[in-house]
Backbone as a ProteinNet text record, in pm:
[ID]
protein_1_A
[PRIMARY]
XXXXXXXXXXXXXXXXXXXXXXXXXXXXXXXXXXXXXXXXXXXXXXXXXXXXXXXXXXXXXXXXXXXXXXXXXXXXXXXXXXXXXXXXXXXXXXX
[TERTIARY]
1042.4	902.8	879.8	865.7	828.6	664.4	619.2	494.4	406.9	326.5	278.9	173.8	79.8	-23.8	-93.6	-92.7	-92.1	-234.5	-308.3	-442.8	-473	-552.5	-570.5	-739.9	-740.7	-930.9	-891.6	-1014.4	-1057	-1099.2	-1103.3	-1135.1	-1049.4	-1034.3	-920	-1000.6	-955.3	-1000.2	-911	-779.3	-699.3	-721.3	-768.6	-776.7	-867.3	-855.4	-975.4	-983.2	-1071.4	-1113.5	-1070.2	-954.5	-872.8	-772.5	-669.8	-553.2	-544.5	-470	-446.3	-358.1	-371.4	-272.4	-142	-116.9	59.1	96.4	-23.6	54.7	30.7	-25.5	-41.9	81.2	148.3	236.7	375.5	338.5	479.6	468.1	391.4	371.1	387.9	366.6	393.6	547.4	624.2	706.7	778.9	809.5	851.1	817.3	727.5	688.3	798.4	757.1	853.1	954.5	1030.5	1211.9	1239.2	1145.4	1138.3	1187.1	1051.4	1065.5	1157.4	1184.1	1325.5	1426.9	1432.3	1538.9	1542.3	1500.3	1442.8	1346.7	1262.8	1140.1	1042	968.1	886.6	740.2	663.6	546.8	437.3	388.6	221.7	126.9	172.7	3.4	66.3	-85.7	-22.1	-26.7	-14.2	68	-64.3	-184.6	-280.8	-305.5	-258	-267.9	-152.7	-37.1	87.8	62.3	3.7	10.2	-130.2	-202.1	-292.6	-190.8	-110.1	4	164.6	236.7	357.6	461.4	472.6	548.2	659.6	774.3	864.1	853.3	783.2	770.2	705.5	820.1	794.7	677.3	670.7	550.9	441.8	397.5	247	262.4	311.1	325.9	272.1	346.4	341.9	186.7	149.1	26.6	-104.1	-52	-162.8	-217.8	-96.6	-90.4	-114.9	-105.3	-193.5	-331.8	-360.8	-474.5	-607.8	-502.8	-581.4	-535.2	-496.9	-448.2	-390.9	-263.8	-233.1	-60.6	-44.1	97	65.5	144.6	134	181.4	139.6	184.1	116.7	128.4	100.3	117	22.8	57.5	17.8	116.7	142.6	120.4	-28	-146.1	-78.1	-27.7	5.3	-97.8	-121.3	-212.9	-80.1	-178.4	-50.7	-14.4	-109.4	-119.6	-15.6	38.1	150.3	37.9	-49.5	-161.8	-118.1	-83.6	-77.7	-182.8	-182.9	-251.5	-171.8	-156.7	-98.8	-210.4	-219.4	-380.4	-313.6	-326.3	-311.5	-385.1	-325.3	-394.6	-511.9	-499.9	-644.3	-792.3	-760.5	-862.2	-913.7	-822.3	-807.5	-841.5	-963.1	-1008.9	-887.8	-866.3	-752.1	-907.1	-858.3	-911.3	-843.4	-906.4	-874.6	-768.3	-679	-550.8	-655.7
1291.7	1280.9	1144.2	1147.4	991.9	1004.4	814.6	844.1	788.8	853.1	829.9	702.9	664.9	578.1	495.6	397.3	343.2	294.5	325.2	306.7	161.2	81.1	-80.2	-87.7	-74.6	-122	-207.8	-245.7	-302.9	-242.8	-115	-47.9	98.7	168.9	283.6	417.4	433.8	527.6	674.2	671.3	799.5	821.3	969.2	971.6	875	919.6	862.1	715.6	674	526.9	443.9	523.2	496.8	555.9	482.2	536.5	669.3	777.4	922.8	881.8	998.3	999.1	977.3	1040.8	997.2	907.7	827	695.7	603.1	607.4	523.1	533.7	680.7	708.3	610	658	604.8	436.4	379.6	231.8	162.3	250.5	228.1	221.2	331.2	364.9	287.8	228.7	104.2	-29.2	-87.6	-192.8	-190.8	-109	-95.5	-116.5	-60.1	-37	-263.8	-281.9	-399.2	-494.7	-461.4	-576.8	-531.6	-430.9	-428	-440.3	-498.4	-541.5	-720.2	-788	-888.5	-972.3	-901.9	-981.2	-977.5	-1125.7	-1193	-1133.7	-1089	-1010.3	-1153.8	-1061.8	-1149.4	-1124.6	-1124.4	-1161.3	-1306.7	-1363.3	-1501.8	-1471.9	-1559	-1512.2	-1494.4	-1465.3	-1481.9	-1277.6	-1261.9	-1121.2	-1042.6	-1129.4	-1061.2	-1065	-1102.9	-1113.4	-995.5	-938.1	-809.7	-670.1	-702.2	-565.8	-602.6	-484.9	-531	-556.5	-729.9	-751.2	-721.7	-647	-600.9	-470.3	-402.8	-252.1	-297.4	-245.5	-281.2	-153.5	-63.4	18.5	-61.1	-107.2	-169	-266	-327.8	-432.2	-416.9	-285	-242.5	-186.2	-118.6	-38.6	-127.8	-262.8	-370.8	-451	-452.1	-579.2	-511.4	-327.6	-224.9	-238.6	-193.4	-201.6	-306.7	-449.2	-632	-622.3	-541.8	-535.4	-693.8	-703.2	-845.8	-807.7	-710.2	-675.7	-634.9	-764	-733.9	-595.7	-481.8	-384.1	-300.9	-257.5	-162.4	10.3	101.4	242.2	266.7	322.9	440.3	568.5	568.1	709.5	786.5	919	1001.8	1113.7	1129.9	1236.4	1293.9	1474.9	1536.6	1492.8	1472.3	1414.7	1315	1261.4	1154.9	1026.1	1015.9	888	803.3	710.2	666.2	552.2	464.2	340.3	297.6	128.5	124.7	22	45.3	8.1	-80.1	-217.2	-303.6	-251.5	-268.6	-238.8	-300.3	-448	-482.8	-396.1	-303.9	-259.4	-114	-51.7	47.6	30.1	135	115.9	183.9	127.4	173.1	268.7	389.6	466.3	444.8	432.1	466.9	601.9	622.6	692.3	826
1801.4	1837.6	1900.5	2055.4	2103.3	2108.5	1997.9	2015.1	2138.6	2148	2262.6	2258.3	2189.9	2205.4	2082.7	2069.6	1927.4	1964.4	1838.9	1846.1	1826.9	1855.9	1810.9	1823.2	1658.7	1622.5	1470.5	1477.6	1343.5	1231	1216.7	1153.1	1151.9	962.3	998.7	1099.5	1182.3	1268.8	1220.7	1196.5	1134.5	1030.7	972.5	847.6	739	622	561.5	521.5	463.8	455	326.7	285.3	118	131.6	36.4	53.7	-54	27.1	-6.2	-163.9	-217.7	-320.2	-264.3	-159.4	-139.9	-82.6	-0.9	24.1	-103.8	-173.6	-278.6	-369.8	-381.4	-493.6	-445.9	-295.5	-180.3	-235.4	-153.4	-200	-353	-479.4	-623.4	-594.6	-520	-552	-485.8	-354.6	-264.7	-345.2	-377	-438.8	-564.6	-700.6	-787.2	-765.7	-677.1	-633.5	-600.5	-479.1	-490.2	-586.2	-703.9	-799.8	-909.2	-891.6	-1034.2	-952.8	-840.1	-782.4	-733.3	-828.3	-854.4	-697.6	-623.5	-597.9	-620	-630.1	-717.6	-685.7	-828.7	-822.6	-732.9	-695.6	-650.8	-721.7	-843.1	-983.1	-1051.7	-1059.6	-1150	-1261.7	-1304.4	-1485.1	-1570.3	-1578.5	-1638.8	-1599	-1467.7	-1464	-1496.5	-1574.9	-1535	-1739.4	-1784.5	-1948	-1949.2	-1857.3	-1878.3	-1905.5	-1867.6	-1839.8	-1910.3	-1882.6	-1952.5	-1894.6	-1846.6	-1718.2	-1719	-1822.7	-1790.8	-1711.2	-1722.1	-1598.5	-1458.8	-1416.7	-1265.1	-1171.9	-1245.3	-1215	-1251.3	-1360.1	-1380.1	-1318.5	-1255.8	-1168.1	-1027.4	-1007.1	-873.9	-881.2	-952.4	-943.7	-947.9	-1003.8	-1028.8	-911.6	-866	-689.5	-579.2	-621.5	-521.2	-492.2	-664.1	-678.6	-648.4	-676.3	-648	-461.8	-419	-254.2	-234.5	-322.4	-321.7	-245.8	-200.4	-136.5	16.7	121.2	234.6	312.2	295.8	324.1	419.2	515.6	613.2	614.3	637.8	604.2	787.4	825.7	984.1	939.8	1067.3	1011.7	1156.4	1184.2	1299.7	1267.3	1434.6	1465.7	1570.6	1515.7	1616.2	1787.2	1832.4	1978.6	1980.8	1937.4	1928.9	1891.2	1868.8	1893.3	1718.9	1674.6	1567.3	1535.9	1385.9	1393.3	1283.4	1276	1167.7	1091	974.7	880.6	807.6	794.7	658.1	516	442.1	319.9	277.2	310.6	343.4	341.2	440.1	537.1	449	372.7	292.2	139.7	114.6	-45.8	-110.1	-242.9	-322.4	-444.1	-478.3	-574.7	-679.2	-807.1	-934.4	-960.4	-1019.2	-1051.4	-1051.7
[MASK]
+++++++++++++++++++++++++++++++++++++++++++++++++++++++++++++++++++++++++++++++++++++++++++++++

């Protein structure tokens, strides 16, 4: 599939205005793999003693949730047209 046209706004124009259940599961699940592969969480230690810093899931699900992980999600529309959304820009929902 060559894509054809990459969208560039300030705002998510593909799809909805929060991240879906499956990119969220995806991102728990990338992040995690990460840090049990020893790199260093982005909560300071005042948020890392709220949770149980040996699981690298509550870790991951925490620095989602605080949108404290530089991460990007690539939204495709069938037209070949894509965008790629910082997480920033994207509300994270409650589980």
């Amino acid at each position: 599939m060559a894509l054809k046209k990459r969208i560039s706004d300030n705002h998510v124009v593909i799809g909805p205005p929060h991240l879906t259940r499956y990119e969220y599961e995806t991102l728990v699940a990338i992040r995690a793999i990460q840090i049990a592969y020893g790199a260093p969480a982005f909560l300071s230690k005042d948020e890392l003693k709220m949770i149980d810093s040996s699981n690298p899931i509550q870790i991951a699900k925490m620095e989602i949730s605080k949108k404290k992980v530089p991460l990007t999600i690539c939204r495709y529309l069938p037209t070949g047209e894509y965008q790629l959304i910082p997480l920033a820009w994207l509300e994270v929902l409650d589980e």
